[in-house]
Biopython code that builds the backbone (N, CA, C, O; Angstrom):
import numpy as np
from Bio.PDB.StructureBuilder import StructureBuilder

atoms = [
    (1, "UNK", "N", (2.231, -0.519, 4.958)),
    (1, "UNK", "CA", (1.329, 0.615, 4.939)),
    (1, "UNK", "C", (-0.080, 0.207, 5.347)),
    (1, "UNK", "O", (-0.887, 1.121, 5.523)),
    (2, "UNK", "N", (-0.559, -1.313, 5.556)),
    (2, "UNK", "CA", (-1.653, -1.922, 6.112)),
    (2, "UNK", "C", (-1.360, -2.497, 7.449)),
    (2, "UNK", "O", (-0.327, -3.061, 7.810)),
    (3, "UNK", "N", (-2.358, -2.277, 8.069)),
    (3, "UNK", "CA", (-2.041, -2.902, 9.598)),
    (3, "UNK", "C", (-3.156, -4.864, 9.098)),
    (3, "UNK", "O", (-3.342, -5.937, 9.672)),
    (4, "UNK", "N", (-3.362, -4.531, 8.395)),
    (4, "UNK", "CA", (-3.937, -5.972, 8.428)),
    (4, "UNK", "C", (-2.663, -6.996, 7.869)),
    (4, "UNK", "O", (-1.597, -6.652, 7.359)),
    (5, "UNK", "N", (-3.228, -8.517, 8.185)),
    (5, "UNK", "CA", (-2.179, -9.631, 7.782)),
    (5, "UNK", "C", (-2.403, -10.034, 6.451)),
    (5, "UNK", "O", (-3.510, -10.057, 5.913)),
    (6, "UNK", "N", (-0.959, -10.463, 5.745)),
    (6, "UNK", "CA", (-1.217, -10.486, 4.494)),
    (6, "UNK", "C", (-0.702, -11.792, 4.324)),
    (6, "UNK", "O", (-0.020, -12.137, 5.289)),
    (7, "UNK", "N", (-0.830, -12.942, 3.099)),
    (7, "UNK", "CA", (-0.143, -13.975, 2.521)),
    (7, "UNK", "C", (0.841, -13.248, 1.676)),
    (7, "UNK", "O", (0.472, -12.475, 0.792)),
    (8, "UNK", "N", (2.423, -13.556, 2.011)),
    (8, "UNK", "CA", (2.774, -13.130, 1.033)),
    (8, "UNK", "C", (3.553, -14.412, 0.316)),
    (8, "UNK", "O", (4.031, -15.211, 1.122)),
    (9, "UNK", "N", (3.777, -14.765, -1.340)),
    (9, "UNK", "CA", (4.450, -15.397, -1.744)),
    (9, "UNK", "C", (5.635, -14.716, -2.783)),
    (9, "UNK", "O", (5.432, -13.943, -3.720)),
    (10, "UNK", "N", (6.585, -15.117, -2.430)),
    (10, "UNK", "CA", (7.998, -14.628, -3.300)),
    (10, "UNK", "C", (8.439, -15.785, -3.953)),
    (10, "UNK", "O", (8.380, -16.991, -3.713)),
    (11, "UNK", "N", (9.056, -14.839, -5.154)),
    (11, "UNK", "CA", (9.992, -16.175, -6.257)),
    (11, "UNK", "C", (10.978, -15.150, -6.347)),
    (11, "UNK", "O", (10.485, -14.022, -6.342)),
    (12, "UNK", "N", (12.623, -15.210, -6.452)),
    (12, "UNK", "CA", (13.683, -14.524, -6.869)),
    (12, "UNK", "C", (15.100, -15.381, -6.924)),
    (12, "UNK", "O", (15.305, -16.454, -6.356)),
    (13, "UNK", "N", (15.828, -14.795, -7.573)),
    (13, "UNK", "CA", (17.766, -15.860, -7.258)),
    (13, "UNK", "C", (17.963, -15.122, -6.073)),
    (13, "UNK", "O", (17.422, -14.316, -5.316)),
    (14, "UNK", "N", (19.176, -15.892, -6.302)),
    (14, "UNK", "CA", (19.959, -15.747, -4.914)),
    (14, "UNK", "C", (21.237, -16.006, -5.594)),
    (14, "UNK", "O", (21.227, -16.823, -6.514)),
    (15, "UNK", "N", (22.618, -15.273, -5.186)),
    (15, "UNK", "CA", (23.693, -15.512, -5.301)),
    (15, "UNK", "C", (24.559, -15.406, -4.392)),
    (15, "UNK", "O", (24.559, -14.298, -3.855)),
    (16, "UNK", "N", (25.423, -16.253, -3.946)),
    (16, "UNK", "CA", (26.132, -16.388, -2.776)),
    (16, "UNK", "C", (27.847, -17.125, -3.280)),
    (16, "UNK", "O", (28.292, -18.054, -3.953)),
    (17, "UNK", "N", (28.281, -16.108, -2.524)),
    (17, "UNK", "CA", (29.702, -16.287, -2.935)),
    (17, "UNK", "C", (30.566, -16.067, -1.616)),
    (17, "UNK", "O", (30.492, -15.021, -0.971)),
    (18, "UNK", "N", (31.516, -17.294, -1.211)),
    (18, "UNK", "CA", (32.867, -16.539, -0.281)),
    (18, "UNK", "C", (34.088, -17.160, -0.758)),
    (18, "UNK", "O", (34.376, -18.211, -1.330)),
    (19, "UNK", "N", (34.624, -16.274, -0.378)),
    (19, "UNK", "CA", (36.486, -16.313, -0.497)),
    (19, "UNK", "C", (37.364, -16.388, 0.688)),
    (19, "UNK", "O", (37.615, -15.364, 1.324)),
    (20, "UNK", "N", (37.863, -17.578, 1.034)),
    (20, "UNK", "CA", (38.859, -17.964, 1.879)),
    (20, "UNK", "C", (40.112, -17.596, 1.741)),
    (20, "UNK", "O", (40.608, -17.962, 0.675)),
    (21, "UNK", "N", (40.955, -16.866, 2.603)),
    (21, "UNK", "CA", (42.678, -16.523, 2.209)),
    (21, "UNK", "C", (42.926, -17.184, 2.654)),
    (21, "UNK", "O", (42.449, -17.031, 3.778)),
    (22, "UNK", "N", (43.695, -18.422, 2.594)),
    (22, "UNK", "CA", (44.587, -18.975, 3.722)),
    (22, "UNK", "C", (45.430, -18.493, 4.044)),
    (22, "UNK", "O", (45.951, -18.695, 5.141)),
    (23, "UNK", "N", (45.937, -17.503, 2.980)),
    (23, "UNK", "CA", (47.263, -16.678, 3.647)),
    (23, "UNK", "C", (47.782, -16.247, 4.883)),
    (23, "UNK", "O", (48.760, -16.516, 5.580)),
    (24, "UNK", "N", (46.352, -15.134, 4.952)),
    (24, "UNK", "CA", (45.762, -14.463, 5.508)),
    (24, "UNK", "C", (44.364, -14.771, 6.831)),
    (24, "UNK", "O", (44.144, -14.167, 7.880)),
    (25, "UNK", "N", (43.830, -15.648, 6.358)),
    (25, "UNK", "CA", (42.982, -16.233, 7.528)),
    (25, "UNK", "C", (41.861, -15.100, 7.281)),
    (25, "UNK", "O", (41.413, -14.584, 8.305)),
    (26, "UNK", "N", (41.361, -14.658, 6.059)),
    (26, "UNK", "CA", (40.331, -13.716, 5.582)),
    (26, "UNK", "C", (39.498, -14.351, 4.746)),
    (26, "UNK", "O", (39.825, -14.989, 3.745)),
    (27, "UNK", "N", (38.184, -14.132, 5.255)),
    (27, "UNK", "CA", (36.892, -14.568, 4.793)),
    (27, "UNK", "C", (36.146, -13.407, 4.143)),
    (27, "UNK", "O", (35.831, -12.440, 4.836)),
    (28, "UNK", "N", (35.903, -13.448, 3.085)),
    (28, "UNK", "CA", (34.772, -12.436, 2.285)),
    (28, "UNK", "C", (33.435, -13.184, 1.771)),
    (28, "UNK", "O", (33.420, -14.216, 1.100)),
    (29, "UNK", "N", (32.608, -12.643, 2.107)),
    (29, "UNK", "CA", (31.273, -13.373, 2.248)),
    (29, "UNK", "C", (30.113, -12.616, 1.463)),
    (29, "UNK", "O", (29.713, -11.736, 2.225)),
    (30, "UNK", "N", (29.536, -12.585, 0.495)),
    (30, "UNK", "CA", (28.913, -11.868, -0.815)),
    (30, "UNK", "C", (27.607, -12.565, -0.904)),
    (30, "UNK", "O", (27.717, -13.770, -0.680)),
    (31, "UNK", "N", (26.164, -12.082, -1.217)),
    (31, "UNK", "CA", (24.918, -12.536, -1.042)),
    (31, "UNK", "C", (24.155, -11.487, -1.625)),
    (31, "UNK", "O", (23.969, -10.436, -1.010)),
    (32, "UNK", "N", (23.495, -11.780, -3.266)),
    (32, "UNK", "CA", (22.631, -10.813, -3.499)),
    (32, "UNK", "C", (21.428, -11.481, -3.738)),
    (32, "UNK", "O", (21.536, -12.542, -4.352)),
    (33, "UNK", "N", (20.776, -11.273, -3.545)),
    (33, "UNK", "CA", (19.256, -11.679, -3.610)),
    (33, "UNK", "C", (18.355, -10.774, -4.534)),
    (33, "UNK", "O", (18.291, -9.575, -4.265)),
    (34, "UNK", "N", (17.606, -11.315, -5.687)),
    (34, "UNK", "CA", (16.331, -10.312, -6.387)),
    (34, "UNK", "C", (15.435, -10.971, -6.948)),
    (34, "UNK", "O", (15.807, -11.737, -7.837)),
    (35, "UNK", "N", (14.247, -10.911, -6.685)),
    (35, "UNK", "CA", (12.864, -10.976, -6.677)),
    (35, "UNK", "C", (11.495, -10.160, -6.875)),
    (35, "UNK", "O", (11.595, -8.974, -7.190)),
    (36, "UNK", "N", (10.472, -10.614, -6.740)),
    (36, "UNK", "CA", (9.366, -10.734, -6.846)),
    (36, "UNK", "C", (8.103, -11.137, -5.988)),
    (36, "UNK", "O", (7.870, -12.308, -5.687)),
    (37, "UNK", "N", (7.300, -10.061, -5.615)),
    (37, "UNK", "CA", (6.195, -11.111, -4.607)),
    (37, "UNK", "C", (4.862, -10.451, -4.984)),
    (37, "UNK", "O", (4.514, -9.519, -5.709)),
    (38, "UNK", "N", (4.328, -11.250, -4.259)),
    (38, "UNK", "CA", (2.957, -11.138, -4.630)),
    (38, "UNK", "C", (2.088, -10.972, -2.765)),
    (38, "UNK", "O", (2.360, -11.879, -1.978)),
    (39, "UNK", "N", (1.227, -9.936, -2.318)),
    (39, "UNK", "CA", (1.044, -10.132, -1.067)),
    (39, "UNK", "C", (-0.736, -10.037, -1.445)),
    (39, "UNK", "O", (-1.183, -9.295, -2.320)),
    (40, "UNK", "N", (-1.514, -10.882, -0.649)),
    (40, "UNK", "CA", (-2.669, -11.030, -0.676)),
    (40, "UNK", "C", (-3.700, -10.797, 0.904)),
    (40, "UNK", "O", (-3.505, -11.846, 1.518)),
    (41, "UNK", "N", (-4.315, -10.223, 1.452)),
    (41, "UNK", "CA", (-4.268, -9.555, 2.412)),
    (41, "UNK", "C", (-5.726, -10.889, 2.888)),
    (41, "UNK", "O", (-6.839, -11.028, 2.381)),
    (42, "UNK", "N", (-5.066, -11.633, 4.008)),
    (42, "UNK", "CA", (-5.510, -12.674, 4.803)),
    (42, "UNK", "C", (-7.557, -12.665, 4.894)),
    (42, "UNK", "O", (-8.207, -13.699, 4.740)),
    (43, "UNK", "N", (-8.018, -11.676, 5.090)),
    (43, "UNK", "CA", (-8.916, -11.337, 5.466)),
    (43, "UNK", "C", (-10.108, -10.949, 3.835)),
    (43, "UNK", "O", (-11.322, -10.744, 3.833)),
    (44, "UNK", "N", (-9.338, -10.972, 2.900)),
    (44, "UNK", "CA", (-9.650, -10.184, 1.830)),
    (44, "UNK", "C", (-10.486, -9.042, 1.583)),
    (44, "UNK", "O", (-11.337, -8.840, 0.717)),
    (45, "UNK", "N", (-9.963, -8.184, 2.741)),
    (45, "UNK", "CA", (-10.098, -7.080, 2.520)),
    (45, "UNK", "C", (-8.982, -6.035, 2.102)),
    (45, "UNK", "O", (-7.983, -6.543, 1.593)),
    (46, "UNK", "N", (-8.992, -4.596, 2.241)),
    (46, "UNK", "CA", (-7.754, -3.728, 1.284)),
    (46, "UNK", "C", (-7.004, -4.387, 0.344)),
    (46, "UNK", "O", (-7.070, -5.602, 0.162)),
    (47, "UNK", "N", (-6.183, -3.515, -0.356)),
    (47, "UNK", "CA", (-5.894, -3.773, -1.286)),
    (47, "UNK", "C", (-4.622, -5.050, -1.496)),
    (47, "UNK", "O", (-3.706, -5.150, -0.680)),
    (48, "UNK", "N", (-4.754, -6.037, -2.798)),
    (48, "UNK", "CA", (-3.450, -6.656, -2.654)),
    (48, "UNK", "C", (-2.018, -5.924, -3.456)),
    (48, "UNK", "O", (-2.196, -5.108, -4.360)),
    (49, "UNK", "N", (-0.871, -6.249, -3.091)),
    (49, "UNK", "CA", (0.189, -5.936, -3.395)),
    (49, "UNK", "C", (0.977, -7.027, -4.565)),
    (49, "UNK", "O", (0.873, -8.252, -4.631)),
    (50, "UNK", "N", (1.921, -5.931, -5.581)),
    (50, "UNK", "CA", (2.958, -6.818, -5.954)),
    (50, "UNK", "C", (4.231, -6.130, -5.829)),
    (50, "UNK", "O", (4.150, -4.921, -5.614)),
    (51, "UNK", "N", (5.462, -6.675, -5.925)),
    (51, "UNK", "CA", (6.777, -5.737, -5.411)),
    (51, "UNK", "C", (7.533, -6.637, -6.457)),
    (51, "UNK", "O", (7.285, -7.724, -6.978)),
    (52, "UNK", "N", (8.616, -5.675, -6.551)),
    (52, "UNK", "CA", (10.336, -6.052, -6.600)),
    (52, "UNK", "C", (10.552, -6.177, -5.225)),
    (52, "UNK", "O", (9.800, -5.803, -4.325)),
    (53, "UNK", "N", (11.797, -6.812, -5.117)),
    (53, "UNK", "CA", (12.999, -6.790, -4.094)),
    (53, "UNK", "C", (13.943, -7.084, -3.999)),
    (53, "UNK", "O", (14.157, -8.122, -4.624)),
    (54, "UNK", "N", (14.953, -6.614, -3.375)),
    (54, "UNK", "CA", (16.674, -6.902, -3.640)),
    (54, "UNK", "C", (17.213, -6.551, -2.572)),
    (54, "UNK", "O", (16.908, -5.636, -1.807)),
    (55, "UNK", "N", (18.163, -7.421, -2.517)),
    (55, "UNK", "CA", (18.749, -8.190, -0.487)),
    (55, "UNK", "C", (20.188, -8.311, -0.870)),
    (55, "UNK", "O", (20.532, -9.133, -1.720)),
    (56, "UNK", "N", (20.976, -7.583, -0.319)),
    (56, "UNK", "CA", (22.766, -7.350, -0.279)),
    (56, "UNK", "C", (22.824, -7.769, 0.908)),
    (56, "UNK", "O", (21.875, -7.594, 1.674)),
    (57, "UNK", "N", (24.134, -8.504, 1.343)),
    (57, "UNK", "CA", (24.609, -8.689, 2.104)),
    (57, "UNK", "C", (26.573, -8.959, 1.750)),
    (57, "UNK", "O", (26.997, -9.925, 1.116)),
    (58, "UNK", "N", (27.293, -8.065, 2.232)),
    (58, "UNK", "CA", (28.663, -8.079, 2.151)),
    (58, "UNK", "C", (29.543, -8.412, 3.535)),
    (58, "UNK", "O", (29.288, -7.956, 4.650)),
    (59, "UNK", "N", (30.213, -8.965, 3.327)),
    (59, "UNK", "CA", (31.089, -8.869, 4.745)),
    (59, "UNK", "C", (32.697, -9.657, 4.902)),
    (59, "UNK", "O", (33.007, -10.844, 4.801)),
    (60, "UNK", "N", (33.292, -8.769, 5.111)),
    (60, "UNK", "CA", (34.842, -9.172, 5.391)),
    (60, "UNK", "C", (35.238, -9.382, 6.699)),
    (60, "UNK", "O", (35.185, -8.418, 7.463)),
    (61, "UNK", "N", (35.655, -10.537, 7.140)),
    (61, "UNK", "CA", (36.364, -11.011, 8.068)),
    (61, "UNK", "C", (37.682, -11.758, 8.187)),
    (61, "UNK", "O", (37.968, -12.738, 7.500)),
    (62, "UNK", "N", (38.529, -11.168, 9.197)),
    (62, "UNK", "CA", (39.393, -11.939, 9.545)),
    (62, "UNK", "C", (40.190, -11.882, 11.055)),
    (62, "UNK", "O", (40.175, -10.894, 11.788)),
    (63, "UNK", "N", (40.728, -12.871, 11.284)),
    (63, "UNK", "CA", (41.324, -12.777, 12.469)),
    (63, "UNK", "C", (42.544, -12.375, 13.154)),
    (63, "UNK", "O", (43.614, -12.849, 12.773)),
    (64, "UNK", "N", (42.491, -11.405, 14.296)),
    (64, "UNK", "CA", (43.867, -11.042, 14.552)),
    (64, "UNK", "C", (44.537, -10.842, 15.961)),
    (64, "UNK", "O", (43.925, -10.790, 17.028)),
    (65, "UNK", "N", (45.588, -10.763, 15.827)),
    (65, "UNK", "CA", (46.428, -11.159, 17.642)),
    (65, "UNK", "C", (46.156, -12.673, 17.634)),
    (65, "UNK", "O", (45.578, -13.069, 18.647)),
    (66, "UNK", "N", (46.442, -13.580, 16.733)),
    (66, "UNK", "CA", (46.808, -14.951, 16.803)),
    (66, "UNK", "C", (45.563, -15.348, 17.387)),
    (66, "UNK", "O", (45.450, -15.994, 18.429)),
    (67, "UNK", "N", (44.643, -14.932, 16.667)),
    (67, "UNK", "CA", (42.850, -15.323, 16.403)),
    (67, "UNK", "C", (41.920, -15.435, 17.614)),
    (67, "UNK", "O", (40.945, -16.154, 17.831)),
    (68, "UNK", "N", (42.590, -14.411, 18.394)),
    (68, "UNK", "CA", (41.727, -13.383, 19.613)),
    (68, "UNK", "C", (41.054, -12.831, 19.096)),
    (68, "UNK", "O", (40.351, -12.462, 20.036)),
    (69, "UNK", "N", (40.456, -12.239, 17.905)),
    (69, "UNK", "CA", (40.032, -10.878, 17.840)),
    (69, "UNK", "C", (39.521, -10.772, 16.701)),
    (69, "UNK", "O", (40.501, -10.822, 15.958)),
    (70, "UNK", "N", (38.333, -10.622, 15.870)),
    (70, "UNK", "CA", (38.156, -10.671, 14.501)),
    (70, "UNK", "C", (37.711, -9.200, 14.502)),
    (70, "UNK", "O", (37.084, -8.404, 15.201)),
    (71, "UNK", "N", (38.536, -9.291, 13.055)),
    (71, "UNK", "CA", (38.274, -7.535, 12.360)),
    (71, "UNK", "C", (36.655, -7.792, 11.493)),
    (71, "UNK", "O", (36.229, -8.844, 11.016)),
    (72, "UNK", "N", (36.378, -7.213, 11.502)),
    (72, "UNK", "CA", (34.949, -7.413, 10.746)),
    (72, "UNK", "C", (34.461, -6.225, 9.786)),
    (72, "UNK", "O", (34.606, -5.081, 10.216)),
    (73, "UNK", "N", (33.940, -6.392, 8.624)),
    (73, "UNK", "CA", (33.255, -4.954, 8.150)),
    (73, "UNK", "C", (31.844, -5.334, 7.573)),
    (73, "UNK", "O", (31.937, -6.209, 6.712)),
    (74, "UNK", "N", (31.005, -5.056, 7.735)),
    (74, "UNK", "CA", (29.929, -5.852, 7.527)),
    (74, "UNK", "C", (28.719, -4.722, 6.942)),
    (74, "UNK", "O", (28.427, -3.777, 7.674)),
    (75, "UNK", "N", (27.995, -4.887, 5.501)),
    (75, "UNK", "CA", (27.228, -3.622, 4.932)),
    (75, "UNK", "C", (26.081, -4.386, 4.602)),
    (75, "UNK", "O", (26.425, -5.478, 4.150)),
    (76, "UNK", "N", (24.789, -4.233, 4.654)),
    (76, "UNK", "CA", (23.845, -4.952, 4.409)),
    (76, "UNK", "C", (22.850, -3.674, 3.718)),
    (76, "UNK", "O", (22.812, -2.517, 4.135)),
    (77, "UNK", "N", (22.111, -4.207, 2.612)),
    (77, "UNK", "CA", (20.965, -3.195, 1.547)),
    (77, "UNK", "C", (19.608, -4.200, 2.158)),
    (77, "UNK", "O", (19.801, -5.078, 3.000)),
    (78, "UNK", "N", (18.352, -3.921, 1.624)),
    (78, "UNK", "CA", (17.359, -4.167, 1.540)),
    (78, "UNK", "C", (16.496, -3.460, 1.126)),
    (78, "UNK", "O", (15.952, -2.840, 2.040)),
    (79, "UNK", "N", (15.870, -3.133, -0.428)),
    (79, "UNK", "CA", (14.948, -2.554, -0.687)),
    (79, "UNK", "C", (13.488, -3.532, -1.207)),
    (79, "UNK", "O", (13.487, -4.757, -1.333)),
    (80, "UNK", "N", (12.516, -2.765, -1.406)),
    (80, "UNK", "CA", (11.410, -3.306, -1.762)),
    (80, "UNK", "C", (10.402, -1.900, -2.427)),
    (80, "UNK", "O", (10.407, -0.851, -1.782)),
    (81, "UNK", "N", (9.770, -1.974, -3.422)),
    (81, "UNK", "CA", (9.164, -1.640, -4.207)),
    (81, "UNK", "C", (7.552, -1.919, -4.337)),
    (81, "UNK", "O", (7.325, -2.720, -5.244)),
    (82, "UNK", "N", (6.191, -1.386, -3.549)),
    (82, "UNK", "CA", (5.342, -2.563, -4.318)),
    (82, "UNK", "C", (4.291, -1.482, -4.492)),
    (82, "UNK", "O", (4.159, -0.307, -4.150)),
    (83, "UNK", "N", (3.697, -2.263, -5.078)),
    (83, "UNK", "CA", (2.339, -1.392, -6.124)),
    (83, "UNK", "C", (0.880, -2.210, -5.284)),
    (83, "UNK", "O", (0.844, -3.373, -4.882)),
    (84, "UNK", "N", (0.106, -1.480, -5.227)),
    (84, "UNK", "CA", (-1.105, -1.813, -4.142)),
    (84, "UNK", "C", (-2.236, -1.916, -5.305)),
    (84, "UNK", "O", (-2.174, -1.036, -6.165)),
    (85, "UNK", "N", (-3.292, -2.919, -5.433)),
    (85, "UNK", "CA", (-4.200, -3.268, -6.394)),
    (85, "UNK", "C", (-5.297, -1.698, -6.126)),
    (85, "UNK", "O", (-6.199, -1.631, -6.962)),
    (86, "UNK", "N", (-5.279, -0.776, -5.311)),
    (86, "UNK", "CA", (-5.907, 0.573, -5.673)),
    (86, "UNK", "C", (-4.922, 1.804, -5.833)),
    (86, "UNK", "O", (-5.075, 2.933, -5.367)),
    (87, "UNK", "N", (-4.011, 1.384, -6.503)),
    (87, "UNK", "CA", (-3.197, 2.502, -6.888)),
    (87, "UNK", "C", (-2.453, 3.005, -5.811)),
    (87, "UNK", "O", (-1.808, 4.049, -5.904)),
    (88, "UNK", "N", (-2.519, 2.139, -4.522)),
    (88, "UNK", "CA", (-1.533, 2.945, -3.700)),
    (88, "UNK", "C", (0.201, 2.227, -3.914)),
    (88, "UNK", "O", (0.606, 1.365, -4.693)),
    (89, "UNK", "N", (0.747, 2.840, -3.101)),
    (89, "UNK", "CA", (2.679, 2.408, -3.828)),
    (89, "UNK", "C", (3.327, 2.472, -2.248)),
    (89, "UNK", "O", (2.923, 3.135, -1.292)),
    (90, "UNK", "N", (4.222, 1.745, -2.314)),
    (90, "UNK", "CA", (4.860, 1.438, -1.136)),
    (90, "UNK", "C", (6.494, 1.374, -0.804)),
    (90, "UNK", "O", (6.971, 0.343, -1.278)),
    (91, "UNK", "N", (7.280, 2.034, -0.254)),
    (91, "UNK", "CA", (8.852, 1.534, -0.498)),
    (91, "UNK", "C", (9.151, 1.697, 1.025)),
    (91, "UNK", "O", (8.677, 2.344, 1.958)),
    (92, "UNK", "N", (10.304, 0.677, 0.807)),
    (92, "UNK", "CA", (11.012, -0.197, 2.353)),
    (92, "UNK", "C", (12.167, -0.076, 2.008)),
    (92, "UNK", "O", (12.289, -0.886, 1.088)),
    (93, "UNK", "N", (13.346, 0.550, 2.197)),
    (93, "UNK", "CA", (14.284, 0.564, 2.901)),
    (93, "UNK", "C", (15.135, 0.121, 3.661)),
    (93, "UNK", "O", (14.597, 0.152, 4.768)),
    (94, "UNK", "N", (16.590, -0.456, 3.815)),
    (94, "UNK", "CA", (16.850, -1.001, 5.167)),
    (94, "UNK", "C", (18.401, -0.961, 4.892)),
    (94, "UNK", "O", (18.871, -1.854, 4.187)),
    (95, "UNK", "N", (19.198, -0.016, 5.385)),
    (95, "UNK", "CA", (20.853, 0.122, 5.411)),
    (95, "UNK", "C", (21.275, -0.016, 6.401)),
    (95, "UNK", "O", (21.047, 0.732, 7.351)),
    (96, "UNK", "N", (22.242, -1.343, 6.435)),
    (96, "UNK", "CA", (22.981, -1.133, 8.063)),
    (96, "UNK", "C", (24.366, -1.518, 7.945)),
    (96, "UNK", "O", (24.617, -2.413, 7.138)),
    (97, "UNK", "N", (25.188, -1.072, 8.517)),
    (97, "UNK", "CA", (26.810, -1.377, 8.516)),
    (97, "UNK", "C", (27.207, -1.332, 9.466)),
    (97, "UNK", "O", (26.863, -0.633, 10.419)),
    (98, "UNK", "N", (28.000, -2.069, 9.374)),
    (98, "UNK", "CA", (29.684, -1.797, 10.954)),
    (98, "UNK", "C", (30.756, -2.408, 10.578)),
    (98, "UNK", "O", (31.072, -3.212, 9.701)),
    (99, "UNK", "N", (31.377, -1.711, 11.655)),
    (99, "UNK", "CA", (33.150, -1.728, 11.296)),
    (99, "UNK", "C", (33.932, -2.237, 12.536)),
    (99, "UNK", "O", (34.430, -1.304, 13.166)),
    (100, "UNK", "N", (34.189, -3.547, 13.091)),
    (100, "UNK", "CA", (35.409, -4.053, 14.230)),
    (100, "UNK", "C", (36.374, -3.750, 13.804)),
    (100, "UNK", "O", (36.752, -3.919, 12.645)),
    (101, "UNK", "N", (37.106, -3.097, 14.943)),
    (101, "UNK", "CA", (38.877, -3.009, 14.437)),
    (101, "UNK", "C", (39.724, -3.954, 14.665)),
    (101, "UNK", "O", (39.363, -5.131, 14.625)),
    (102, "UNK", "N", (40.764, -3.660, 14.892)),
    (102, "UNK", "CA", (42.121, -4.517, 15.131)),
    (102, "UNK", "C", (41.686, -4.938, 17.067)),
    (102, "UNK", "O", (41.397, -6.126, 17.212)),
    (103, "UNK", "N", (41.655, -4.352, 17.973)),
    (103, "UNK", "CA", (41.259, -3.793, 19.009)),
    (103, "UNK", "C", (39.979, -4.028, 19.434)),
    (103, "UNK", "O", (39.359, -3.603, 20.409)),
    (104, "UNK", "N", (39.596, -4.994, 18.283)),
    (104, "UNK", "CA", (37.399, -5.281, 19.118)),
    (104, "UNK", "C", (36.818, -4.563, 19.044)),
    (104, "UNK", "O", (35.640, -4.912, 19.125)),
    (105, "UNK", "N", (36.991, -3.412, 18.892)),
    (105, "UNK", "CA", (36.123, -2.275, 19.504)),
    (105, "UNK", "C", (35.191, -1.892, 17.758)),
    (105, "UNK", "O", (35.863, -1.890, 16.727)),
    (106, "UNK", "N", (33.609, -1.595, 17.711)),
    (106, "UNK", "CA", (33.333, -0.991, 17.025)),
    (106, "UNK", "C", (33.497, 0.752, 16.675)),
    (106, "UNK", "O", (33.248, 1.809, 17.255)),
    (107, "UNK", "N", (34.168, 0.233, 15.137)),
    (107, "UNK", "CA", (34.207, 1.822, 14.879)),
    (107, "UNK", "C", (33.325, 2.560, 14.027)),
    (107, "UNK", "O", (33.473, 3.743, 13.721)),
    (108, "UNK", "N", (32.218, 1.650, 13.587)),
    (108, "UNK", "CA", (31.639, 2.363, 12.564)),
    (108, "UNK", "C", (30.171, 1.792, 12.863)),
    (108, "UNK", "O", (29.891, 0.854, 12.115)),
    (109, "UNK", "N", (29.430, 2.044, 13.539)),
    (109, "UNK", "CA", (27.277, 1.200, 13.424)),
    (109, "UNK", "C", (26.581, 2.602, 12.513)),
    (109, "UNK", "O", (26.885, 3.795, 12.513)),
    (110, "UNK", "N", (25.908, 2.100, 12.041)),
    (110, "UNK", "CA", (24.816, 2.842, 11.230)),
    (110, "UNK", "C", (23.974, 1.730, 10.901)),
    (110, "UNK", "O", (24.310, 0.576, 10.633)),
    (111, "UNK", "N", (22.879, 2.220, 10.955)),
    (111, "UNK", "CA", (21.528, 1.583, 10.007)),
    (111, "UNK", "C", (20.211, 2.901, 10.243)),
    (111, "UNK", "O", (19.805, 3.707, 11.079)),
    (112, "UNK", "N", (19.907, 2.325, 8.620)),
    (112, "UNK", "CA", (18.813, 3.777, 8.369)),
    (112, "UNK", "C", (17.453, 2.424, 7.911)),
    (112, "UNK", "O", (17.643, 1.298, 7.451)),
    (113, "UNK", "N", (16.442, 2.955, 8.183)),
    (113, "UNK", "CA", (14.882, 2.244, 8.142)),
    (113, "UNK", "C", (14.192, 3.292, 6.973)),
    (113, "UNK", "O", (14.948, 4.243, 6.776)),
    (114, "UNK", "N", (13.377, 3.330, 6.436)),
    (114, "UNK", "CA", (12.283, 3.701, 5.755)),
    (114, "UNK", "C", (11.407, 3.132, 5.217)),
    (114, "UNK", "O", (11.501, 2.009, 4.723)),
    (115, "UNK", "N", (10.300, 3.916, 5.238)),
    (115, "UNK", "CA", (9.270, 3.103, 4.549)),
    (115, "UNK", "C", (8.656, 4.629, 4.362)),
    (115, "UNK", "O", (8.845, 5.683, 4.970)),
    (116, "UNK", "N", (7.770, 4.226, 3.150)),
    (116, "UNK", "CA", (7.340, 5.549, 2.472)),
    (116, "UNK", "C", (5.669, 4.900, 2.299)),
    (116, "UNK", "O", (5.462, 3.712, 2.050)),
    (117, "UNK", "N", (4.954, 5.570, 2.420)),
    (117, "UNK", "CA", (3.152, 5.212, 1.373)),
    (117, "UNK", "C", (2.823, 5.932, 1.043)),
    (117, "UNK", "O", (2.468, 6.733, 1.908)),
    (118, "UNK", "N", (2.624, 6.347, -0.322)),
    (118, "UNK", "CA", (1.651, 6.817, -1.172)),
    (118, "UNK", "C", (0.376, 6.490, -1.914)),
    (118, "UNK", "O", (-0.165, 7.343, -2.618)),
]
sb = StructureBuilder()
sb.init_structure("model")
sb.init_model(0)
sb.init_chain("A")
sb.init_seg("    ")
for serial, (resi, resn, name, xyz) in enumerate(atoms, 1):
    if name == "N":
        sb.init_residue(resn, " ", resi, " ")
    sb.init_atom(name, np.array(xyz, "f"), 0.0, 1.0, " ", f" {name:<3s}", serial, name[0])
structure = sb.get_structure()
């Protein structure tokens, strides 16, 4: 919501998880991320910021037609939350997905952006 440059520093976990089938030759791949930052505006001027934030990342893969071809489904979150040292408020947004079929071909893209200032 500032066009000026800011320092920003973050602290948050991270959790990361995948699952191998050998059965199957299927990979599931899991990543949540949540935090905290602090943004301080380079110039010290306007106001500084502090936020939440929280980072998804999901995704299933595997291979098919004798590992020509990976099926894929892939959903990714990103929000952010932050509070501005003059009472202004800020939210970020970020949804994106897709879907490979059997066939390569995508069947499913979406991604939505926002950002809000108050």
């Amino acid at each position: 919501c500032q066009d000026e440059l800011y320092a920003v520093t973050a602290n948050g976990h991270a959790l990361v998880h995948f699952t191998f089938f050998e059965e199957t030759g299927a990979l599931h791949f899991h990543e949540v991320m949540h935090g905290k930052s602090v943004s301080v505006p380079l110039d010290g001027t306007g106001p500084s910021y502090t936020a939440n934030f929280s980072n998804s990342d999901s995704e299933n893969i595997r291979a098919v037609k004798h590992g020509d071809v990976l099926v894929e489904t892939d959903t990714d979150f990103f929000r952010v939350v932050a509070h501005g040292s003059d009472g202004s408020r800020a939210l970020v947004t970020f949804h994106a997905h897709f879907t490979v079929n059997a066939n390569g071909e995508t069947t499913v893209q979406l991604e939505t952006d926002r950002l809000v200032c108050t």
